[in-house]
MARLO-361370 format. One record per residue: residue in one letter; x, y, z of N, C-alpha, C in turn. Coordinates in steps of 0.2 Angstrom, whole numbers, plus 5000, padded with zeros to 4 digits. Layout:
<bakes>
aXYZXYZXYZ;...
</bakes>
This chain:
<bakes>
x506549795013506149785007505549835007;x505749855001504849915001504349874999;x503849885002503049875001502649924999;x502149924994501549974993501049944995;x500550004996499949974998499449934993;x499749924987499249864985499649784989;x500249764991500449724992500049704999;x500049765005499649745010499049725011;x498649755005497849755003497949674999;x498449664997498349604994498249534998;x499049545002499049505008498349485011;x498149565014497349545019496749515015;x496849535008496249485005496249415003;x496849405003497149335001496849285010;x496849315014496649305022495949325022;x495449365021495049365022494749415015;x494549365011494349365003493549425003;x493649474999492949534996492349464995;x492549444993491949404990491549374999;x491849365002491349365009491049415011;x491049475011490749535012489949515011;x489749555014489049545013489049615008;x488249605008488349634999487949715002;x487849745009487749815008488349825011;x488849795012489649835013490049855011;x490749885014491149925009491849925011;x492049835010492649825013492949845005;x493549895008493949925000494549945002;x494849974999495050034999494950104999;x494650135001494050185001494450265001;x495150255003495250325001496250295000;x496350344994497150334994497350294988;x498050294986498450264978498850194981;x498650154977498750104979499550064977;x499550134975500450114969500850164975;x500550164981501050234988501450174989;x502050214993502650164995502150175005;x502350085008502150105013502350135018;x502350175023502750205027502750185034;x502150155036501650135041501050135043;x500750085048500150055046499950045053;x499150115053499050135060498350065060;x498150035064497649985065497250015070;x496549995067496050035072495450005068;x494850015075494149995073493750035068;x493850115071493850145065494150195063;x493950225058494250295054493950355055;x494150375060493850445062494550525061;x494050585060494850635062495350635066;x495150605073495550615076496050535074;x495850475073496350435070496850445065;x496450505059496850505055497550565057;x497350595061497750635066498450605068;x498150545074498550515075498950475067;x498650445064499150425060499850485057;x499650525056499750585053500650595060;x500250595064500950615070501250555069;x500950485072501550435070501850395064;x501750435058502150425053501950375048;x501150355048501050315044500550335038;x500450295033500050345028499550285026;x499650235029499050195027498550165035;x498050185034497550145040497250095038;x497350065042496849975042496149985045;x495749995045495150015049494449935050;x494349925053493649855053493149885049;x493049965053492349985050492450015046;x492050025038492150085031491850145034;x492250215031491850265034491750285029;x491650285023491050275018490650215017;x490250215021489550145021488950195015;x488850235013488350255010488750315003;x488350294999488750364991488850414997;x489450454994489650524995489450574989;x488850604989488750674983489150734982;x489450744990489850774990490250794993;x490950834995491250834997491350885002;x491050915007491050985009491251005016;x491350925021491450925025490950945031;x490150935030489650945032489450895039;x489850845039489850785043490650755044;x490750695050491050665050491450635047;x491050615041491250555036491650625034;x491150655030491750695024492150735026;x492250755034492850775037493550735038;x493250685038493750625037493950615031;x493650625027493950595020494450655018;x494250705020494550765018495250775019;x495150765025495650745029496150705029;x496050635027496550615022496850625017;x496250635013496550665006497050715007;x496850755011497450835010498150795013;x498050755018498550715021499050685019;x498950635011498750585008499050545012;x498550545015498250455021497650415016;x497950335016497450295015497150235019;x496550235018496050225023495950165018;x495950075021495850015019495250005024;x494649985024494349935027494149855025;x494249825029493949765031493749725036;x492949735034492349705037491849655039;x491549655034491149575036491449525033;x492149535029492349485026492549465032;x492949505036493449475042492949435048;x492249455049491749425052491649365051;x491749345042491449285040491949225040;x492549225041493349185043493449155048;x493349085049493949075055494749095056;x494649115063495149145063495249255062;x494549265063494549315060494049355068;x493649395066493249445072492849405079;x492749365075492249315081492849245083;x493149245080493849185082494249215089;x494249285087494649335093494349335099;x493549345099493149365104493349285108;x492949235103493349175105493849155109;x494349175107495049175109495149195117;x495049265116494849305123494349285129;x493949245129493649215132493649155133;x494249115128494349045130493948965131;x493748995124493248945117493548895117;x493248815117493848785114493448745109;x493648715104493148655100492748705096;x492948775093492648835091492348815084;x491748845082491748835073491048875071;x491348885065490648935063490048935064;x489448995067488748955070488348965063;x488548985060488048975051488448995048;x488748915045489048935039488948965034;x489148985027488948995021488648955017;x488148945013488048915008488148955001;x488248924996488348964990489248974987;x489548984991490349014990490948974990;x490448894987490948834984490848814978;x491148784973490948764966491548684967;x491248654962491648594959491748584952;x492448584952492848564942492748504942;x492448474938492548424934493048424927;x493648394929494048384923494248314921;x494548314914494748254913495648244910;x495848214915496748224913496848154908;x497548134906497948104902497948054907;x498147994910498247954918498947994919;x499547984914500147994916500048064917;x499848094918499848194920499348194925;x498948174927498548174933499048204939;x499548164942499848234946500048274946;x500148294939500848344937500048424937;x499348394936498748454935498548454942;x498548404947498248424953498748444957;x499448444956499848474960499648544959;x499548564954499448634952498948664951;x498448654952497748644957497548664962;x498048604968498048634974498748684975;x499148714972499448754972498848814971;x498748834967498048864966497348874973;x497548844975496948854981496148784980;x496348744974495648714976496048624980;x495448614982495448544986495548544992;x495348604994495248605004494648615005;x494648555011494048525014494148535022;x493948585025494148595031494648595034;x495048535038495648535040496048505036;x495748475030496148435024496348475018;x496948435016497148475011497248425006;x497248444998497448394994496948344992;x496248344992495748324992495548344985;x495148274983495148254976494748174974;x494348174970494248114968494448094960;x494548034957494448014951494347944949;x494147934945494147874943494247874937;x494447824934494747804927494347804922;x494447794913493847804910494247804903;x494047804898494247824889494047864888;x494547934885494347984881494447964873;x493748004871493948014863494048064860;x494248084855494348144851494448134843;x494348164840494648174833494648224832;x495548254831495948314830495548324822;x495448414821495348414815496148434811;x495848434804496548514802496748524805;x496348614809496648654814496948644820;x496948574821497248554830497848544828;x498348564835498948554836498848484843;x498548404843498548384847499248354853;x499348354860499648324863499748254861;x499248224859499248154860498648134850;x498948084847498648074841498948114836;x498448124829498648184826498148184822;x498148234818497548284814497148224809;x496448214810496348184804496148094806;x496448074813496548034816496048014821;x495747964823495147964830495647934835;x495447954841496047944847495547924852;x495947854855495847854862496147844867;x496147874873496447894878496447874885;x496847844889496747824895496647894900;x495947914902495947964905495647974912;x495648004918495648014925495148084923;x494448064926494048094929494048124935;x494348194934494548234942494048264943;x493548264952493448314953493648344960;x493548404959494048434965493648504967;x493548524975493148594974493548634975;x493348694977493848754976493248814978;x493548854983493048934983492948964979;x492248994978492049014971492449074968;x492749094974492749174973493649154969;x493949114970494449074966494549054958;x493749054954493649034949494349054946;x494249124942494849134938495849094939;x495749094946496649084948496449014945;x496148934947495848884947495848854939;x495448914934495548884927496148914925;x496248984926496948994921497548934925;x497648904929498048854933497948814929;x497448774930497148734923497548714917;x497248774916497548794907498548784906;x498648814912499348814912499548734914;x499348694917499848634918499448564916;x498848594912498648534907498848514900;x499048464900499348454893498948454888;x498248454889497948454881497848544878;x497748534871497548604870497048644872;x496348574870496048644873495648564878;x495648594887495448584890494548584891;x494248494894493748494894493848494903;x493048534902492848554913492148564913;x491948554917491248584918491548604926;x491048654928490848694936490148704936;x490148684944489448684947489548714952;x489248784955489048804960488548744966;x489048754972488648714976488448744983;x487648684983487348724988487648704996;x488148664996488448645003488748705006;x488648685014489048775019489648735018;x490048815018490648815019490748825025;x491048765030491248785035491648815039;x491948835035492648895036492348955035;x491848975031491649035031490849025035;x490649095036490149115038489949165044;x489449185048489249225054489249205060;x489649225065489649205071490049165072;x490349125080490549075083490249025088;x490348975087490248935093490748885096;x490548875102491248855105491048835113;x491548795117491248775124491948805128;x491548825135492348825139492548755142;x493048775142493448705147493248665153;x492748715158492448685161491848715162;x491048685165490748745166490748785173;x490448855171490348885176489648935176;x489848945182489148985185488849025180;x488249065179487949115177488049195180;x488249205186488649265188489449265187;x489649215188490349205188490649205181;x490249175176490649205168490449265167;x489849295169489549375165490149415168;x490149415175490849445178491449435174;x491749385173492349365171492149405161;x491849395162491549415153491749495152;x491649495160491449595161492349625161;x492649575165493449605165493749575159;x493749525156494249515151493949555145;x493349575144493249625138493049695140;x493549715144493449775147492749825147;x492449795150491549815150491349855155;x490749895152490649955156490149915161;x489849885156489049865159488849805152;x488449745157488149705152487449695153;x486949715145486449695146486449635144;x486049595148485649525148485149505149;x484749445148484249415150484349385156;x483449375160483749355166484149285165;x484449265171484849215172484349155172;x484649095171484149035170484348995175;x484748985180484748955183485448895182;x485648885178486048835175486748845174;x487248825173487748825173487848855164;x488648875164488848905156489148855155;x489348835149489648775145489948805137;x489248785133489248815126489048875125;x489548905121489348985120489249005112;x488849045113488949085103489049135103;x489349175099489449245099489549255093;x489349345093489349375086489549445089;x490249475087490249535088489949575082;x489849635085489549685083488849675082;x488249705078487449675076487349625076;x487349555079487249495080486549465080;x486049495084485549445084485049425079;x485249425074484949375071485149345068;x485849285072485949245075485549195080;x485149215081485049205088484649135086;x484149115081483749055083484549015080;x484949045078485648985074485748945083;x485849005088486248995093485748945098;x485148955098484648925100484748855097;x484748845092484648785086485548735088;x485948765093486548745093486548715101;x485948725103486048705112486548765115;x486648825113487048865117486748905124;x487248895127487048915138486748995135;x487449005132487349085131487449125124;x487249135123487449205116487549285118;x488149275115488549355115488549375110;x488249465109488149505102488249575107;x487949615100487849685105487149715098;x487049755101486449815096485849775097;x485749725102484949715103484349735107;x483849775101483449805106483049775109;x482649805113482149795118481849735116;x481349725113480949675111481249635107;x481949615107482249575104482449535109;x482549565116482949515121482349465124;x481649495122481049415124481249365120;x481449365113481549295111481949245112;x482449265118482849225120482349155123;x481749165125481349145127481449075135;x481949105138482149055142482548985140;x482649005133483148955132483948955133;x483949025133484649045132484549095135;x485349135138485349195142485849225135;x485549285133485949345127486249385133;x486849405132487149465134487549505128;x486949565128487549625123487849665127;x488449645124489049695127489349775126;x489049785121489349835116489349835109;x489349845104489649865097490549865098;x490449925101491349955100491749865106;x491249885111491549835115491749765114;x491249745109491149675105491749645100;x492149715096492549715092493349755095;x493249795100493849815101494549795101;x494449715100495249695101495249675091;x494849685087495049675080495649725079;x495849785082496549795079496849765083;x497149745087497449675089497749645085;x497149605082496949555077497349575071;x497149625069497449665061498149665063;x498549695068499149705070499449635069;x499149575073499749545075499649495066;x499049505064499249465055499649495051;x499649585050499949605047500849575051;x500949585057501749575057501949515057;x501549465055501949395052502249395043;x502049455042502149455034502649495033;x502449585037502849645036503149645041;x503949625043504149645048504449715048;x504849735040505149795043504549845041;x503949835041503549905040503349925048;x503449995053502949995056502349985060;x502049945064501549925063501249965071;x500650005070500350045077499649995077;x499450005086498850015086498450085088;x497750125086497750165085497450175095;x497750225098497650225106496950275107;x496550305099495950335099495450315101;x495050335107494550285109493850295102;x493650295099493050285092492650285096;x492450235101491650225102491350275104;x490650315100490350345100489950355107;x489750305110489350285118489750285124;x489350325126489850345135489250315140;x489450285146489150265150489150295157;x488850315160488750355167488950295173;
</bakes>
């Protein structure tokens, strides 16, 4: 079966949604034709020359990248730096460069789920969820059609609640109408006042879903013209948001997980706070820029928090409550093309699928 590259891009959005992205980033498509047939699909942290190099040799023409290498306008094109070495460098290639980034951060199951995973989290769930990025429909169905619209509904995406699916409430009620002239009504006719045994549906659905949600709607509702109200709501979405929390299986020492923390995430070195004396249990982590997280993690009873990029005067705040270990940036995420790989080969099996063997990270340690 041929695939293009919008089919791919679609897939990973449909998994980890633009509309999560925080709003100074640049999860996209950022270089390349979206109507290309796909050839193979190098996965890597980031998009650098020498990446698109390797892509170039093993025969693939679309990169999956975590980090965008346009994060800021491009004025020009000159190859003066990195970035526009790389772009260039695609382009002449025609290699296309997808990123996705803090969408993938904001998902269970997504950047902090892995780090998770890898250190053997159990009981894991977001350490601040989102607020803002759920709505509720208020509809009103026919009684006899009330399944025939919520089947198609949650075929659509709305009415999950965490581990539950198919969630909904209604309760019963009489609609009126009077069809004018120009109505063609389901139920009555023109000229006629009508009353209606009706089901007052509410059901949420993510916001970023609105349009799939109503044209659904529209399509498995028998009336002409459908009444709904939507509300933006302030509840978190516990599926989405920053960070992870999570406990190990049993507790352990304070030298004994830094160490184990040092080999299973291939570590050069860990900065930390001093040690407090107590055992590890509950952890939070945030790869990549994480600390400001930190009163979330605090505010969770966590032994420890794992992030990376914390400076100096950032590690007193631990304040003795918790022990921070930054691991790295690159460190923190290096298994997200992992990550990338093993989702993309549940869908595409006959496209080639690489992990890129370039090492990116910018930071050498003596």
């Amino acid at each position: 079966m041929v695939y293009f590259i919008r089919d791919v891009i679609s897939y990973l959005e449909t998994w980890a949604p633009p509309a999560y992205q925080e709003s100074y980033d640049n999860a996209q498509l950022i270089v390349g034709n979206p109507d290309a047939e796909v050839t193979g699909i190098l996965c890597t942290l980031d998009a650098t020359q020498e990446v698109v190099a390797e892509a170039i040799e093993k025969g693939c023409n679309l990169i999956i990248a975590h980090h965008p290498i346009v994060f800021k306008g491009l004025k020009s094109l000159t190859g003066k730096n990195y970035v526009e070495r790389t772009i260039i460098k695609a382009i002449k290639e025609d290699i296309a460069i997808y990123a996705i980034h803090t969408n993938l951060d904001h998902i269970l199951g997504g950047v902090n789920s892995k780090i998770a995973e890898k250190i053997g989290l159990k009981n894991t769930r977001i350490l601040s969820p989102k607020s803002g990025v759920l709505s509720k429909m208020v509809t009103f169905i026919p009684a006899a059609h009330t399944a025939q619209v919520l089947k198609g509904l949650f075929e659509a995406g709305a009415g999950e609640i965490g581990a539950y699916k198919n969630c909904s409430f209604r309760v019963n009620g009489v609609g009126t109408f009077l069809p004018t002239e120009k109505a063609n009504p389901t139920v009555g006719k023109p000229g006629l006042s009508e009353e209606v045994s009706e089901d007052r549906v509410e059901i949420l659905f993510p916001s970023h879903l609105k349009g799939r949600i109503l044209a659904k709607l529209r399509q498995v509702h028998p009336y002409e013209e459908v009444a709904y109200y939507l509300h933006t709501l302030e509840n978190e979405n516990q599926e989405v948001g920053a960070g992870i929390l999570g406990e190990l299986e049993t507790e352990v020492e304070e030298t004994a997980f830094l160490a184990f923390l040092k080999n299973v995430m291939n570590l050069s070195v860990i900065r930390h706070t001093k040690l407090l004396g107590r055992p590890i249990r509950r952890v939070a982590l945030c790869g990549g820029a994480g600390i400001f997280l930190l009163e979330a993690a605090k505010r969770t009873g966590a032994d420890l928090f794992i992030t990376a990029d914390v400076k100096y005067h950032e590690f007193f705040d631990a304040d003795n409550q918790l022990i921070i270990a930054d691991i790295g940036h690159y460190e923190s995420e290096f298994f997200t093309k992992e990550l990338l790989k093993d989702k993309l080969s549940e869908k595409f099996t006959n496209i080639a699928l690489y992990l890129s063997n370039a090492v990116t990270n910018p930071i050498s340690y003596l």
